[in-house]
N, C-alpha and C positions, 0 to 999 in steps of 0.2 A: 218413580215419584221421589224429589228429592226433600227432605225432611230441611224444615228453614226454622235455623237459630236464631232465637232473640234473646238481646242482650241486654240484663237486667241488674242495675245497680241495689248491689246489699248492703242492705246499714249492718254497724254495727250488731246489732241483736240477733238479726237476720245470720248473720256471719257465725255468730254464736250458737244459734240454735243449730244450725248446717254441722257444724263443729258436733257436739251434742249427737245429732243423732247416727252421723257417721259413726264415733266412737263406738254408738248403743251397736250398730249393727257387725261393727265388725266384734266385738265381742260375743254378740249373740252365733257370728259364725264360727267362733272360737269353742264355745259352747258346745253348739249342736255338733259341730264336727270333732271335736276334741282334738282341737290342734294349741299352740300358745301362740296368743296375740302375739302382734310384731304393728310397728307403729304406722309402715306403709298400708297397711289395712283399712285405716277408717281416713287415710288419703284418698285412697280409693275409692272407697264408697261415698267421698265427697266430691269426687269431682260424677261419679253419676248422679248423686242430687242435683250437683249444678246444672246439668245438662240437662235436669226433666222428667227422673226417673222417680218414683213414686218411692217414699220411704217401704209401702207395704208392699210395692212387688219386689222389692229388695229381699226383704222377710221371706216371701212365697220362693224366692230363687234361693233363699239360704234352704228352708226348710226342705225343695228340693233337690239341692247338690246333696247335705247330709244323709240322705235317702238311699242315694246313687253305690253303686257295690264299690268304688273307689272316691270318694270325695276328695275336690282340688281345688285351690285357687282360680287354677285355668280350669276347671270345668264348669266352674262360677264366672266366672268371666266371660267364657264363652256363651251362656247363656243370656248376660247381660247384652255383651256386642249382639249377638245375634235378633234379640228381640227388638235391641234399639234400631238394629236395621231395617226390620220389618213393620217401626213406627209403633211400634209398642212400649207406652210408658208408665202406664196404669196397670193398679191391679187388676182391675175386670178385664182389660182386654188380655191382659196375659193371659188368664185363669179361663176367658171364652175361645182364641185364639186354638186354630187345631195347631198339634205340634206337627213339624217339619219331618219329612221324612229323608231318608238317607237318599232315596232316587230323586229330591226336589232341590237339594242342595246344589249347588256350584261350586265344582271343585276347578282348585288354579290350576289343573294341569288337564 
């Protein structure tokens, strides 16, 4: 099933607030994980708001990469891509969602 992008013009304010809460979040992953911002961070986390992704399951994937016995960018990441694959953009479906097991994955080789 292929997941179909709609393209959605931002006013100003819009633009602003997008701005705003990226900032919040890559901060809050600063935080939780104790690492130092850096400014490609709440790039980041702006271009998954654009795409659909729910400010709060942002939070739920910060709170659990800082969790994790090594926290990473990529392992925040990969939790992002991978959910956005499987059409997940919301909190609730994240947090309902059984997680993936290592024998259901697709590996490139």
């Amino acid at each position: 099933m292929r997941a179909t992008l709609q393209i959605v013009r931002v006013d100003d304010q819009q633009s602003k607030d997008l701005e705003q809460t990226a900032a919040g979040l890559a901060l809050e992953y600063c935080h939780e994980c104790g690492f130092k911002p850096l400014p490609w961070m709440a790039k980041e986390f702006r271009g998954y708001l654009e795409k659909g992704v729910e400010p709060e399951m942002l939070g739920e994937i910060i709170y659990r990469t800082a969790r994790a016995p090594r926290p990473s960018w990529a392992y925040l990441s990969a939790i992002v891509r991978r959910s956005m694959q499987r059409g997940l953009y919301t909190c609730a479906d994240f947090c309902i969602a059984p997680r993936e097991k290592p024998e259901d994955l697709e590996l490139p080789y």
